[in-house]
C-alpha positions in Angstrom: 13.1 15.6 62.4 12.5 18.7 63.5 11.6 22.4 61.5 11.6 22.5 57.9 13.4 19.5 57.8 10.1 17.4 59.2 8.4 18.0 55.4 11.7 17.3 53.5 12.2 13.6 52.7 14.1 11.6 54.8 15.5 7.6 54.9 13.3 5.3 57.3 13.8 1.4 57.3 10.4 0.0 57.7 10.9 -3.4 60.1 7.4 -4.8 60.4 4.2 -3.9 58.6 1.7 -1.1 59.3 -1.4 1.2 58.1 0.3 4.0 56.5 -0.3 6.7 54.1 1.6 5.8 50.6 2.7 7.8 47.6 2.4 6.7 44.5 2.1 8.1 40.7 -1.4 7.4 41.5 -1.8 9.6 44.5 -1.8 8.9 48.3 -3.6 6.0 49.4 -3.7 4.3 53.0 -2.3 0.8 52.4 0.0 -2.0 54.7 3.5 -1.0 54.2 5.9 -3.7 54.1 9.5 -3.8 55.8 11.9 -2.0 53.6 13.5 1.0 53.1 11.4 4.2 52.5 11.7 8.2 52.1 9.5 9.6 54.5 8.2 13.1 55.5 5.1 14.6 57.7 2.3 16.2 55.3 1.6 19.8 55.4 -2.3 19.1 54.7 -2.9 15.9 55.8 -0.9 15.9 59.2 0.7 12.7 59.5 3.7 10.7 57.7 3.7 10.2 53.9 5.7 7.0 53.2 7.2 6.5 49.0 9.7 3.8 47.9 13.7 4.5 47.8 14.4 3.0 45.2 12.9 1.7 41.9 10.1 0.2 41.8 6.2 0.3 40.0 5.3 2.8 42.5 8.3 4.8 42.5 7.9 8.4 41.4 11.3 8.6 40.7 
């Protein structure tokens, strides 16, 4: 990911769990991320990756 592209969401597969940053309808909150697939994308304000679901789910924005 590289220019403008880097804040745009992109696919990731997520293959074993980490700390990450986590959008939800709730805000963004550091939890454990489970393996699966996400949309990703680097945050303007907070620096580092912003992990959300890809598909339907509770926390889905969607």
């Amino acid at each position: 990911m590289s220019g403008d592209a880097t804040y745009e969401w992109q696919p990731c597969s997520i293959l074993f769990p980490r700390i990450g940053t986590m959008l939800s309808r709730h805000g963004v909150r550091t939890r454990v991320i489970l393996p699966g697939h996400y949309l990703v994308r680097r945050s303007r304000t907070l620096g580092g990756r912003i992990y959300r679901r890809a598909s339907g789910g509770e926390d889905d924005l969607g």
